[in-house]
N, CA, C and O of each residue as an XYZ file, in Angstrom:
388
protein
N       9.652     49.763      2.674
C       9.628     48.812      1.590
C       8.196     48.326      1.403
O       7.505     48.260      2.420
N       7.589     47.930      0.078
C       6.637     47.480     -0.276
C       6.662     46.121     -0.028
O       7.718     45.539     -0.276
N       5.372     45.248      0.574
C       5.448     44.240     -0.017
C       3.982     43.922     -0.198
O       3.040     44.497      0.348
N       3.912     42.266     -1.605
C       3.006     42.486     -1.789
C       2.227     40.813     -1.582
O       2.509     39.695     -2.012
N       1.175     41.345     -0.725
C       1.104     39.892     -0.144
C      -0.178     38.967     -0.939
O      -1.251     39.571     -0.943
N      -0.194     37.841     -1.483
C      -0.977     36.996     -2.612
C      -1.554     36.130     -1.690
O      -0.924     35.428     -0.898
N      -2.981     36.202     -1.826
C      -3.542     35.084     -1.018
C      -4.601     34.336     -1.543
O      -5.559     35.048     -1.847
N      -4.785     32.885     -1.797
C      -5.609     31.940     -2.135
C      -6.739     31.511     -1.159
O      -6.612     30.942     -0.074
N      -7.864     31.910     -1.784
C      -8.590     31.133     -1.268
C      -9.152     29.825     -0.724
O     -10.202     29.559     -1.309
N      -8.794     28.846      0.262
C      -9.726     27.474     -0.053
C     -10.739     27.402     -0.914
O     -11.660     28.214     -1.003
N     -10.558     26.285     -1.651
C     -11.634     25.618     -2.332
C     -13.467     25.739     -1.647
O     -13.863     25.143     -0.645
N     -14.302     26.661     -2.526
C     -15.409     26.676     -1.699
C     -15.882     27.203     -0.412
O     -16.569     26.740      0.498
N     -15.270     28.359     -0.639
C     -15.270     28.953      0.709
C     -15.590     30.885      0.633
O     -15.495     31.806      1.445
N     -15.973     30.764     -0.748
C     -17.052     32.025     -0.920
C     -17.911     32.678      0.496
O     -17.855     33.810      0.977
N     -18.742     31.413      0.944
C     -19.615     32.061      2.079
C     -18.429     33.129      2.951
O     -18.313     34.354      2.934
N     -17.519     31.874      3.810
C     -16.728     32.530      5.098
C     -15.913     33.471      4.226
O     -14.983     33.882      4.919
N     -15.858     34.043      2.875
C     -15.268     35.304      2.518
C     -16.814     36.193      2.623
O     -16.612     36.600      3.767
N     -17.566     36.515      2.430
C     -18.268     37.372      2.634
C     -18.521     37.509      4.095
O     -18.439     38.583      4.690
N     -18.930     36.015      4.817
C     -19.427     36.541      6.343
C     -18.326     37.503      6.803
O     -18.606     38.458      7.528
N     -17.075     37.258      6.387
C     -16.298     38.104      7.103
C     -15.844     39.459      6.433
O     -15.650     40.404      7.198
N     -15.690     39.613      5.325
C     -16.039     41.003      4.753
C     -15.846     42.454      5.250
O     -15.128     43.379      4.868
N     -16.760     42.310      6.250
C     -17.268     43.588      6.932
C     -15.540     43.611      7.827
O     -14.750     44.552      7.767
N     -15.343     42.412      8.535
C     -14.335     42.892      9.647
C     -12.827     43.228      8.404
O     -11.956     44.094      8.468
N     -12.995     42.422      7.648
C     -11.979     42.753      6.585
C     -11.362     43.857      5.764
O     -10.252     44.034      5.262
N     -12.761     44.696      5.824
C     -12.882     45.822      4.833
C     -12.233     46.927      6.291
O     -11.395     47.827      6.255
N     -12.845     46.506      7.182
C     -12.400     47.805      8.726
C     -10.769     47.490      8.619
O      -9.974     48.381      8.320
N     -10.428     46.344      8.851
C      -9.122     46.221      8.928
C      -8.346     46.770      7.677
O      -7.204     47.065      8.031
N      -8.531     46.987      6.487
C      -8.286     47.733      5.633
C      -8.439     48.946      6.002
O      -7.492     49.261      6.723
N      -9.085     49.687      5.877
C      -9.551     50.764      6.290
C      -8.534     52.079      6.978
O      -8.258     53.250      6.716
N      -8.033     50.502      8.544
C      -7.445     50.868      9.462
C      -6.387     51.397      8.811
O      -6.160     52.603      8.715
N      -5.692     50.466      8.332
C      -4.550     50.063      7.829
C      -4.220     51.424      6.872
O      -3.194     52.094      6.989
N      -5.470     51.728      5.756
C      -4.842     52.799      5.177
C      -4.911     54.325      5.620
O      -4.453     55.359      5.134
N      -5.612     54.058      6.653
C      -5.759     55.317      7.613
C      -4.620     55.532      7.988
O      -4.515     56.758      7.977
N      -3.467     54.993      8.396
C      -1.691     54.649      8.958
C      -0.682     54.736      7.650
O       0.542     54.862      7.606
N      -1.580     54.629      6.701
C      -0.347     54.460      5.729
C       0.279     53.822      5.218
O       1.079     54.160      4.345
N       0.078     52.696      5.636
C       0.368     51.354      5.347
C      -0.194     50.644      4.078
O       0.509     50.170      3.185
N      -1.337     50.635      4.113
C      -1.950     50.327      3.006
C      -1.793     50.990      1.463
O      -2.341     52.087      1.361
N      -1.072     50.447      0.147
C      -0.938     50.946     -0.461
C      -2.106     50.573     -1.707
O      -2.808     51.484     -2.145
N      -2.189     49.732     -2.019
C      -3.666     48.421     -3.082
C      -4.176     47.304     -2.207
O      -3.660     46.763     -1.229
N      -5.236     47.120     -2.770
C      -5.944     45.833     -2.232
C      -6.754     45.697     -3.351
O      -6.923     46.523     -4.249
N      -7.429     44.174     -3.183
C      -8.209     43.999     -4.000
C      -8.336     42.530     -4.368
O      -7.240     41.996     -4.542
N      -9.393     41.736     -4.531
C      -9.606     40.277     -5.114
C      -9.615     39.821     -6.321
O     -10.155     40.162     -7.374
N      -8.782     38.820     -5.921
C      -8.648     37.568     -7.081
C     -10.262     37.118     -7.543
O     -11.050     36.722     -6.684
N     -10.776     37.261     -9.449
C     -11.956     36.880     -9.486
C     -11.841     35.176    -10.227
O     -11.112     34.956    -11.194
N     -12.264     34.645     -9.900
C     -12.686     33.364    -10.728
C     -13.150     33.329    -11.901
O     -13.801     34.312    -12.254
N     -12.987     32.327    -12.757
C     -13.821     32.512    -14.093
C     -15.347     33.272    -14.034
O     -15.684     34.193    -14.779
N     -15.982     32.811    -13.227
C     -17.729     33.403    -13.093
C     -17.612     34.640    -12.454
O     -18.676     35.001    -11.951
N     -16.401     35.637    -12.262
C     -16.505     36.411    -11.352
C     -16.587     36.580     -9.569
O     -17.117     37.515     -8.969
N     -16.163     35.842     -9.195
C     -16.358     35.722     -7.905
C     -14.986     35.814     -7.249
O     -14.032     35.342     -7.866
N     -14.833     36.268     -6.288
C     -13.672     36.753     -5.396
C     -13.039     35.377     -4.950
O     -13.762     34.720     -4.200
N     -12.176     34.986     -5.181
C     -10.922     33.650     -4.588
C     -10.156     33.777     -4.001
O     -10.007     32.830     -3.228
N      -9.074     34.960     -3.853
C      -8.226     35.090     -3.568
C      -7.561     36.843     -3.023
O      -8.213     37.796     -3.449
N      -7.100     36.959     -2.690
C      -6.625     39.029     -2.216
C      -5.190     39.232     -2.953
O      -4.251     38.437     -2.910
N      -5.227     40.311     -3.548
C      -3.957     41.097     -3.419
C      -4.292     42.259     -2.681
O      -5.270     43.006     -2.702
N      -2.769     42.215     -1.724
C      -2.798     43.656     -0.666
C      -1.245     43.587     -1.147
O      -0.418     42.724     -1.439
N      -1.341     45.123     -1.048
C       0.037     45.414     -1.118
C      -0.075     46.758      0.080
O      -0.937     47.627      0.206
N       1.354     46.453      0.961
C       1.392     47.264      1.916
C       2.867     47.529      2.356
O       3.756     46.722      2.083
N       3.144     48.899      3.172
C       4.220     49.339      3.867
C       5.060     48.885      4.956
O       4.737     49.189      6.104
N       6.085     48.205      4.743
C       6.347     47.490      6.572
C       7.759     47.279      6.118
O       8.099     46.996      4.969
N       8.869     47.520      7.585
C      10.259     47.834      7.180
C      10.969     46.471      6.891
O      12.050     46.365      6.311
N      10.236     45.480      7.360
C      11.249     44.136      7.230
C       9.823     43.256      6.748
O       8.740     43.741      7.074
N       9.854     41.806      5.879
C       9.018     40.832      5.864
C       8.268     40.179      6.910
O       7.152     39.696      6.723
N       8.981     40.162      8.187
C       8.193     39.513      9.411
C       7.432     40.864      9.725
O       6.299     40.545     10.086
N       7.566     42.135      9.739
C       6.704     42.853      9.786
C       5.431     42.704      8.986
O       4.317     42.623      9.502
N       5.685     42.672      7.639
C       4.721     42.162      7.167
C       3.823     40.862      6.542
O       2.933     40.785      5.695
N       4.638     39.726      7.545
C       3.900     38.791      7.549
C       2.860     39.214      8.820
O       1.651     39.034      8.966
N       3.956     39.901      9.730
C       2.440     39.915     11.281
C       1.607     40.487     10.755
O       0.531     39.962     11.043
N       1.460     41.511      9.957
C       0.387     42.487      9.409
C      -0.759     41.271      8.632
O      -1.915     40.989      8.946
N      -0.222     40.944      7.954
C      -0.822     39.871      7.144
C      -1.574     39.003      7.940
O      -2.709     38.794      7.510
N      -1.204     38.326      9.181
C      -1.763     37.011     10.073
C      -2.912     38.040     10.491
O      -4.002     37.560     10.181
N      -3.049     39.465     11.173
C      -4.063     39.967     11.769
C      -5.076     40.276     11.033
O      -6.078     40.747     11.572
N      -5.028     40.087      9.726
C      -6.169     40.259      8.916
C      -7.165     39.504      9.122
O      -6.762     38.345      9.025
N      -8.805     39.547      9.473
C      -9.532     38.754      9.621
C     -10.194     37.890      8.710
O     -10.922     36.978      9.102
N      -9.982     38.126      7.547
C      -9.684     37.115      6.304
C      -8.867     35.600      7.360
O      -9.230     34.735      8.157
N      -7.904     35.963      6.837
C      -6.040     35.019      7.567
C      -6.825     34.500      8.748
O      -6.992     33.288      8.613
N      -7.445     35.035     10.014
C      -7.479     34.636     11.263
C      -8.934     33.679     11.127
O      -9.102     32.711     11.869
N      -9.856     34.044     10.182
C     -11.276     33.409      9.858
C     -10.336     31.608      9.048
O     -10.821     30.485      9.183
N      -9.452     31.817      8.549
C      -8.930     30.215      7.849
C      -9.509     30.298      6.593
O      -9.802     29.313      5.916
N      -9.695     31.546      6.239
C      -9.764     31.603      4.696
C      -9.204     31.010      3.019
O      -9.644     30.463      2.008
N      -7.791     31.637      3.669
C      -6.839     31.370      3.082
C      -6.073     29.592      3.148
O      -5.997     28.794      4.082
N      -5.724     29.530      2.062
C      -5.323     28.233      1.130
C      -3.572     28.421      1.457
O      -2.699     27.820      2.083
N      -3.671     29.340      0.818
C      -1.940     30.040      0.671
C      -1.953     31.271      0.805
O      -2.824     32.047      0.410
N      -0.558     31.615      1.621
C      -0.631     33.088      1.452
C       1.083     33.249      1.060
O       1.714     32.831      2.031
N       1.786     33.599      0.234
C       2.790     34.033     -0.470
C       2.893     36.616      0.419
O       2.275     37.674      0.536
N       3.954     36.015      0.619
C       4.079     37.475      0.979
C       5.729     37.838     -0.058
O       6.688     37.067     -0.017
N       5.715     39.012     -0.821
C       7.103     38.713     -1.742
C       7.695     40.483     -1.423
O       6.762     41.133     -0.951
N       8.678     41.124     -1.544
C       9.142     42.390     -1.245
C       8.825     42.721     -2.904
O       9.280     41.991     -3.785
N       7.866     44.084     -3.241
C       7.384     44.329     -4.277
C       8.330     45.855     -4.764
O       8.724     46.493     -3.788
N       8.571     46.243     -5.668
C       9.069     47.604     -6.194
C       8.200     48.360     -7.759
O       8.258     48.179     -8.975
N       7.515     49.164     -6.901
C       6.077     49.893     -7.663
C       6.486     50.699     -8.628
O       6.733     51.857     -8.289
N       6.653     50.348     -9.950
C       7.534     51.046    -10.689
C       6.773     51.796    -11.763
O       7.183     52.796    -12.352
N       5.315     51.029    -11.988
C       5.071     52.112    -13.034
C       3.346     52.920    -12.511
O       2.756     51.932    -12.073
N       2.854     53.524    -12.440
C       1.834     54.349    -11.780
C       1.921     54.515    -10.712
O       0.863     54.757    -10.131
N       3.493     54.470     -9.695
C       3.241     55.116     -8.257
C       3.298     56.275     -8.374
O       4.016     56.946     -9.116
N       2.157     56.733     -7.278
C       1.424     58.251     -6.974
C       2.768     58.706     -6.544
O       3.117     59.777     -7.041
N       3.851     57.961     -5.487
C       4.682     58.622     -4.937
C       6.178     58.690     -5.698
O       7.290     59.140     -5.420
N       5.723     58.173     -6.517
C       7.176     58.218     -7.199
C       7.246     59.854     -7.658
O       8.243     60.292     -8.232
């Protein structure tokens, strides 16, 4: 099952999204190296600037993919404001459909 997890940035907190970046982008990486990973990608602000993530990823139950979600070093840095995780169904441009 897909799900697709929405995450808010704190208010002003641009810097600790870039310092961490690098470990963010590996943990992606990982993730779609396994298969798991299906989209990613940031929320931009009016001026363009990254606020928030959509990831959408593979995991058989929601607590699966909430744990997936907490190990992100985004999530573990206190990035995040909110994080909304919802069971998603990819209906129009999936590769695998």
């Amino acid at each position: 099952m897909l799900f697709a997890v929405l995450c808010t940035d704190k208010p002003n907190a641009l810097q600790l999204r870039m310092d961490t970046r690098p470990e963010h982008v590996a943990f992606l990486n990982d993730l779609n190296a396994k298969g798991v990973l299906k989209v990613a990608g940031p929320f931009l602000d009016d001026a363009g600037k990254p606020n928030g993530s959509l990831v959408v990823i593979k995991a058989e139950t929601i607590e699966e993919a909430r744990a997936i979600a907490a190990e992100d070093p985004y999530a573990k840095a206190g990035l995040f404001a909110h994080v909304d995780i919802k069971p998603w169904n990819w209906v129009f441009n999936n590769p695998e459909a």
